[in-house]
C-alpha angles and dihedrals in degrees: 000000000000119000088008114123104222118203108220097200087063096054108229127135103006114161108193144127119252116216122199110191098194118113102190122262126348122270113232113238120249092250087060092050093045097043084047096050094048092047086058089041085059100044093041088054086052089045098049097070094055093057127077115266091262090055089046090056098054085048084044091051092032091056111073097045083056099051085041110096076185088062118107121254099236089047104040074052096061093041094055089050102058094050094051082049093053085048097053099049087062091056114200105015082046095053099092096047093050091049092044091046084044088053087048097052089043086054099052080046092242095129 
């Protein structure tokens, strides 16, 4: 290329670096998570008296891998699954506490 005049406007011969800034979804702050996991907190601790005494103790045992930000994904995922599960099997009175468990998942970007 040496000597050659290159016309820029025709697009032939650049030589450059492209650069893409965008670093995938974004990340929910950790007021939003913690607002969200107390609202289901909340919800699950209403539920929990409308269901038989086997059904309380998975919300009992789901509940604090949910509330652990120590907790591992997978298994803060399964934990969040099978209360919006349990939501959802007592319909209407369930509703708020499957879309909560659902925000929450969408927030931790397991949806």
């Amino acid at each position: 290329m040496s000597g050659d005049i290159v016309n820029i406007n025709q697009g032939s011969h650049h030589v450059g670096i492209i650069k893409n800034q965008y670093g995938g979804p974004a990340q929910p702050t950790s007021r939003e998570l913690t607002e969200a996991v107390e609202q289901l907190a909340q919800l699950l601790a209403d539920l929990r008296g409308q269901v038989a005494p086997g059904t309380a103790r998975v919300i009992d045992d789901s509940l604090p891998v949910i509330v652990s930000g120590a907790s591992a994904p997978q298994e803060r995922h399964r934990a969040l699954i099978a209360v919006a599960t349990i939501a959802a099997t007592v319909g209407a009175l369930g509703a708020p506490t499957v879309e909560a468990a659902n925000r929450l998942l969408g927030l931790l970007g397991a949806l």
